[in-house]
C-alpha positions as CSV (number, residue, x, y, z in Angstrom):
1,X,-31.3,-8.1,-22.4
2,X,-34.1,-8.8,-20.0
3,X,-35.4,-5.1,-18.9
4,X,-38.3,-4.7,-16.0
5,X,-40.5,-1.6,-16.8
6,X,-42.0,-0.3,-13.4
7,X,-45.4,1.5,-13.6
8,X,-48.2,2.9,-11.9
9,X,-50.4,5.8,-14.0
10,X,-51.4,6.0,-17.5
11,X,-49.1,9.3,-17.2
12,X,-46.1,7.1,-15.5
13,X,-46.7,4.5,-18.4
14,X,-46.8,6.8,-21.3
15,X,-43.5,8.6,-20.3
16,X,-41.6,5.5,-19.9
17,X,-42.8,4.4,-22.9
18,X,-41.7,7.5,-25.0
19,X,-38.0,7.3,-22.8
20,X,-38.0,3.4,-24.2
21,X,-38.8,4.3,-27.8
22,X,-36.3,7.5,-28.3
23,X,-33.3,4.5,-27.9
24,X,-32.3,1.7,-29.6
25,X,-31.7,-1.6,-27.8
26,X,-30.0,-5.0,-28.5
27,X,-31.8,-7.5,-30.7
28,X,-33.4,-10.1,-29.0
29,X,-34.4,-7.8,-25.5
30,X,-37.2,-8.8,-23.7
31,X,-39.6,-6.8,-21.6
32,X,-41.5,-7.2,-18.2
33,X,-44.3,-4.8,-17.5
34,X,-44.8,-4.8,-14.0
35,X,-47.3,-2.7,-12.0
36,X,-48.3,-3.2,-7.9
37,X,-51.7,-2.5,-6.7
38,X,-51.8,-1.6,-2.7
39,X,-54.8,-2.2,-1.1
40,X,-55.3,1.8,0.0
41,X,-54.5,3.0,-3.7
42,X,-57.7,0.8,-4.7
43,X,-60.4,3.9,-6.1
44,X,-63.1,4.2,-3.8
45,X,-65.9,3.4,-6.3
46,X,-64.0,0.2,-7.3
47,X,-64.7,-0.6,-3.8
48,X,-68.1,0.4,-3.6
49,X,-68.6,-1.9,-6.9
50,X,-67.6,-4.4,-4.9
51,X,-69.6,-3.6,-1.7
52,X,-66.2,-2.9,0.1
53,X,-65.5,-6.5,0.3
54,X,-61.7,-8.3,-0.6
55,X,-62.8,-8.7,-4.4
56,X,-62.0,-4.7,-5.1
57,X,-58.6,-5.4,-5.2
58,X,-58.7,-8.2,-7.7
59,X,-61.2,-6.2,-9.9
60,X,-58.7,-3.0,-9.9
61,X,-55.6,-5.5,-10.7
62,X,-57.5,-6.6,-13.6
63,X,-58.4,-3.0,-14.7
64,X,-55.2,-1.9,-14.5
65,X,-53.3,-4.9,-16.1
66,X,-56.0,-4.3,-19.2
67,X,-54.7,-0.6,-19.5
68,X,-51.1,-1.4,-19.1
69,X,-51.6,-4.3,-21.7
70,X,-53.2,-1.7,-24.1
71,X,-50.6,0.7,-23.5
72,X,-47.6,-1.6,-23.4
73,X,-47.3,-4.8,-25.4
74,X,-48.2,-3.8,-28.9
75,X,-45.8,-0.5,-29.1
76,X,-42.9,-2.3,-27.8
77,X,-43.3,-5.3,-30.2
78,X,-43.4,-2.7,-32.9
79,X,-40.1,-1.5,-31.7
80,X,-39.3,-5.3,-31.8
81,X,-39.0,-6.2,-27.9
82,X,-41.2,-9.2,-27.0
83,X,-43.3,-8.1,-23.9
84,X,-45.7,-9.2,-21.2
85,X,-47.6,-7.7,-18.1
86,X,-47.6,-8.5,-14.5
87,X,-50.2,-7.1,-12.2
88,X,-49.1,-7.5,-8.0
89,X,-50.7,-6.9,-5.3
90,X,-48.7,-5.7,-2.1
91,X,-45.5,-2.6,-1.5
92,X,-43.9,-1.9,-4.5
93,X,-40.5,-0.6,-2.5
94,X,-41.0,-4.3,-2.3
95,X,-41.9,-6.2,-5.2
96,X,-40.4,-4.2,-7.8
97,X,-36.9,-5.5,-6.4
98,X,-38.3,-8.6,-5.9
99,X,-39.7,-9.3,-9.4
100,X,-36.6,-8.3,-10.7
101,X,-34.8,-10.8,-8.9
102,X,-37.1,-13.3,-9.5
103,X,-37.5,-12.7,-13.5
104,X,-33.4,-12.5,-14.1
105,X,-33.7,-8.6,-14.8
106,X,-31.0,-6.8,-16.2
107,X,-32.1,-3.5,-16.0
108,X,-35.3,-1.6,-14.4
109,X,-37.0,1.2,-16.2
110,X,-38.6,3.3,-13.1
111,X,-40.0,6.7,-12.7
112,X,-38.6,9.6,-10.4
113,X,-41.8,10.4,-8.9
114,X,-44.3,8.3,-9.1
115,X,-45.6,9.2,-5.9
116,X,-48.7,12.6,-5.6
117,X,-48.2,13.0,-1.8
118,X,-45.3,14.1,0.3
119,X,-43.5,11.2,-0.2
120,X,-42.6,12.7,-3.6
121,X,-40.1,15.0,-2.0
122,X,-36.7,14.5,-4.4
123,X,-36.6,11.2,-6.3
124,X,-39.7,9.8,-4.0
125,X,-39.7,7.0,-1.8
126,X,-40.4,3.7,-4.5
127,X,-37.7,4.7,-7.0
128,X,-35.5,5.3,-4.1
129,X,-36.2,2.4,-2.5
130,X,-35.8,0.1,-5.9
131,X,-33.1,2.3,-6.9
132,X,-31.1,0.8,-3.5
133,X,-32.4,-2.4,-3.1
134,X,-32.4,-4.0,-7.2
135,X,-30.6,-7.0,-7.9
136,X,-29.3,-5.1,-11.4
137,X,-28.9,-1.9,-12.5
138,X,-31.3,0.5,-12.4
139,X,-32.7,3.9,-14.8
140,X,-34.3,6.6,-12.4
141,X,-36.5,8.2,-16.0
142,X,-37.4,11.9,-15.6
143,X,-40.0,14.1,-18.2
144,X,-37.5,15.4,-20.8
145,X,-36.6,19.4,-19.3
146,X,-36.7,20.9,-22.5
147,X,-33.9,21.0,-24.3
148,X,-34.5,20.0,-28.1
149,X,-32.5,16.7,-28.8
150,X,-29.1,17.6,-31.2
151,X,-30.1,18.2,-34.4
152,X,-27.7,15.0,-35.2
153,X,-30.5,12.6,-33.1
154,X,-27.9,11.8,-31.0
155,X,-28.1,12.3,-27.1
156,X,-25.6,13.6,-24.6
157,X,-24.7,11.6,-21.6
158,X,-22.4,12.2,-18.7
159,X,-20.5,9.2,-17.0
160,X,-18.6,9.6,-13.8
161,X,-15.8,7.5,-12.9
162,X,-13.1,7.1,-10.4
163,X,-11.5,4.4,-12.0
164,X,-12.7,2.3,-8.9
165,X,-14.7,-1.6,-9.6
166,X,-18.3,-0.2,-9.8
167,X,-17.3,2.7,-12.1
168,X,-15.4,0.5,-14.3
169,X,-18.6,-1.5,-14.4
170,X,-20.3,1.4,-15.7
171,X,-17.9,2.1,-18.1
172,X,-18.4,-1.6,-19.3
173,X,-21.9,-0.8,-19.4
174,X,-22.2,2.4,-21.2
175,X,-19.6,1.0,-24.0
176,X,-21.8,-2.3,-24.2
177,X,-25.3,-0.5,-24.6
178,X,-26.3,0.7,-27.9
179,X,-27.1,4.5,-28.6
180,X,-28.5,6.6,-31.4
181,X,-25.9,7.7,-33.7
182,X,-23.6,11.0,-32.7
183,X,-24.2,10.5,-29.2
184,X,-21.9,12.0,-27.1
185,X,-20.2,11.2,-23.6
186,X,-18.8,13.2,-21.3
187,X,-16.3,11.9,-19.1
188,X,-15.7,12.7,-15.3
189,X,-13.6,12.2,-12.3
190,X,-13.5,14.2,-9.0
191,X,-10.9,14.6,-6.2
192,X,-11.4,16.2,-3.1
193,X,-10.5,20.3,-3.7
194,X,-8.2,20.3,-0.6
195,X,-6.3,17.3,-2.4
196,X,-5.9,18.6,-5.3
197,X,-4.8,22.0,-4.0
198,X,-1.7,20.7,-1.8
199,X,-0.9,18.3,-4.6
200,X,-0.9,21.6,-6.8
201,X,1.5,23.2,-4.2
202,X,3.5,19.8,-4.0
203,X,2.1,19.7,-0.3
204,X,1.1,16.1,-1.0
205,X,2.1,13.1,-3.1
206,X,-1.6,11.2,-2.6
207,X,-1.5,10.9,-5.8
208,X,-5.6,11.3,-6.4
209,X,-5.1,13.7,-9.2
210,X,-2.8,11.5,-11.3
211,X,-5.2,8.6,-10.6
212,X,-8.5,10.6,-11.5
213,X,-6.4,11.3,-14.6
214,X,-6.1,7.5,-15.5
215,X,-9.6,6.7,-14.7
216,X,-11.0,9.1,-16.9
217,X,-8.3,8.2,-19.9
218,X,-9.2,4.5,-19.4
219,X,-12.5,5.1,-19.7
220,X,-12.4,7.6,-22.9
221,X,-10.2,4.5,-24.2
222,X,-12.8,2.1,-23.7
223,X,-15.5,4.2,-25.2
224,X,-13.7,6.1,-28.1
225,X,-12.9,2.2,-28.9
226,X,-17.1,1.5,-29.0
227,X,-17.5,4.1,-31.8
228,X,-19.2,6.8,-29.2
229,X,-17.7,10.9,-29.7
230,X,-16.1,11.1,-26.2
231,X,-14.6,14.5,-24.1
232,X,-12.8,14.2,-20.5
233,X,-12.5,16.4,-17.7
234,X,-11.2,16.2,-14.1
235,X,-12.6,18.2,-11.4
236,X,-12.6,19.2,-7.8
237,X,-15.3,19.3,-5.9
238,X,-18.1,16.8,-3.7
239,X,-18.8,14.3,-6.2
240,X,-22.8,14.2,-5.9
241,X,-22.9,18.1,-6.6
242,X,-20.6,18.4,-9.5
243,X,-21.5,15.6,-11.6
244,X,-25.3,17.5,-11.3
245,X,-24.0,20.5,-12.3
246,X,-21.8,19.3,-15.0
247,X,-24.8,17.4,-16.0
248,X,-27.2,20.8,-15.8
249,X,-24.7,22.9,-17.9
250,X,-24.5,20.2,-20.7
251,X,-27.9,19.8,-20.9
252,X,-27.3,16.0,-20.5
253,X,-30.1,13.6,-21.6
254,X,-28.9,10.9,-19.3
255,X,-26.3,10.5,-16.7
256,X,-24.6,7.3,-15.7
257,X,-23.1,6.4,-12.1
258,X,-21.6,3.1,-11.1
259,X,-23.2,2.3,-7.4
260,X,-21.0,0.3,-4.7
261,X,-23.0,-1.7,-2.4
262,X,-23.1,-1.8,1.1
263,X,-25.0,-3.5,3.7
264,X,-27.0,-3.1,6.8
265,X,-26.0,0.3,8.8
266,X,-23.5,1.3,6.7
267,X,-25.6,1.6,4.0
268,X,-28.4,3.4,6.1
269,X,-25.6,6.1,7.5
270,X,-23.8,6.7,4.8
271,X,-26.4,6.7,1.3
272,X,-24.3,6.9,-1.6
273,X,-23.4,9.1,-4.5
274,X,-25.1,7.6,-6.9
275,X,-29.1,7.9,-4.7
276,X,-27.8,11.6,-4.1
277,X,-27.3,12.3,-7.6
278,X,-30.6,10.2,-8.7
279,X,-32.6,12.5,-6.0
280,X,-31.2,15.9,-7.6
281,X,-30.7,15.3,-11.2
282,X,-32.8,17.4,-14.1
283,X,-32.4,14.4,-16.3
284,X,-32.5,11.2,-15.8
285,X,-29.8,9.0,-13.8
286,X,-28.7,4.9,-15.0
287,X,-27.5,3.5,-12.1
288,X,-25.6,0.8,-12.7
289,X,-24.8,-2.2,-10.4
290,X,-21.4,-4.6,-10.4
291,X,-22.6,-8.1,-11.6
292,X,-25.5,-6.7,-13.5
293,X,-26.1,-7.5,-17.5
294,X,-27.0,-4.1,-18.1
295,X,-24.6,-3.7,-21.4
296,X,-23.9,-5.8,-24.0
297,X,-20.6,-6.9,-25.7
298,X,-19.7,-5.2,-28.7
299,X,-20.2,-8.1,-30.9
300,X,-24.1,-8.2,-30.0
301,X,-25.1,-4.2,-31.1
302,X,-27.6,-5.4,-33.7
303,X,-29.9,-3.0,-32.8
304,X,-33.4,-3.0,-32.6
305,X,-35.1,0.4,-33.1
């Protein structure tokens, strides 16, 4: 598993660090640390250093790839994960998706906000950005909210469905992916609650209930069958909204969404659910992306820890 850690900060780079080292992940993963330097983010007395001239830039990259390094590549090959640093220069909205594509990246590891101005507002313009534009799948990481992890070490994660392609791929994913012991995974489907209702009333044979009903058993299958402690439940209601309440009340560590992409305006018009639920999650959101190697096949959980 090849996974692309995005940072900025010292504070950025320590929490993804601690999300990296509460899970286990397949033997044999591999690491890129990747941090972009733009030009107006350079600290003024780097530039003064450098009498304001082009050089600046090179002197922060440098400076900042020496931190990361510090920070980075000796804790993860503790944990056993072969690493290495990359300093770029330019827009990370960008480069990010651009290194991933480049490097083979199965998964990136990106912050919610990683941003200290107003473009912080929800999940913040980079990890928005990357979050719509990777190649793979992506994991929008948020500060733990407080609730103590289960006394069992294991962690509690929600996973819509709707039994269409790119949920089954998440499915696929989360079954694939190894987790601490006793984790648990909650199951969901939604239908539209004027659906439901006249299906209820035998108004309308749509059918959307029974189908929400065989995506969610499907999945439960296919995870119940990867050792992981699974419960279902179907509900009405706007998709985005319910899977972040259902994800509040549970006190999930992690939510998963399958993401179906579109191109050009329709993408631009119409978002998706999986960048609304990224933006308004307490937790953080693995979005995960058809074609991607973000899981691994059952025969490969050797686990590194």
């Amino acid at each position: 598993m090849r996974i692309l850690i995005a940072v900025d900060t010292v504070a950025t780079t320590e929490l993804l660090m601690n999300a990296f080292a509460a899970r286990p992940w397949p033997r044999g993963a591999v690491a890129r640390v990747v941090s972009v330097v733009e030009d107006e983010a350079v600290p003024r007395e780097v530039w003064r250093a450098a009498e304001f001239k082009a050089e600046a830039v090179g002197l922060e990259m440098r400076r900042r790839g020496e931190q990361i390094s510090a920070l980075t590549v000796a804790p993860l090959r503790w944990l056993g994960v072969e690493a290495e640093v990359a300093v770029l220069r330019g827009d990370p909205q960008w480069l990010i998706p651009f290194e991933a594509r480049k490097w083979s990246a199965d998964l990136i590891l990106i912050r919610a906000h990683n941003r200290t101005d107003f473009r912080n507002w929800m999940l913040g313009s980079v990890a928005k950005s990357v979050a719509r534009n990777a190649p793979c799948s992506v994991e929008v990481i948020r500060a733990p909210s407080g609730r103590r992890r289960d006394s069992d070490g294991g962690m509690r994660v929600l996973l819509a469905t709707d039994g269409s392609g790119h949920s089954e791929e998440a499915v696929r994913a989360v079954a694939g992916r190894p987790w601490p012991d006793n984790t648990e995974v909650k199951v969901m489907s939604m239908i539209n609650p004027v659906a439901y209702s006249f299906e209820e009333l035998g108004l309308y044979k749509g059918g959307k209930t029974e189908r929400a009903h065989r995506a969610i058993n499907e999945a439960a299958r296919v995870l119940t069958g990867a050792g992981l402690r699974v419960t279902a439940e179907v509900v009405a209601g706007r998709p985005a909204r319910r899977i972040v309440r259902a994800a509040r009340e549970m006190g999930a560590d992690l939510i998963v969404v399958g993401t179906e992409d579109r191109g050009g305006l329709n993408r631009l018009l119409c978002g998706s659910v999986s960048e609304e639920v990224a933006g308004a999650a307490h937790c953080s959101v693995s979005v995960v992306r058809r074609g991607s190697r973000a899981g691994v096949s059952p025969g490969q959980l050797a686990l590194v820890s």
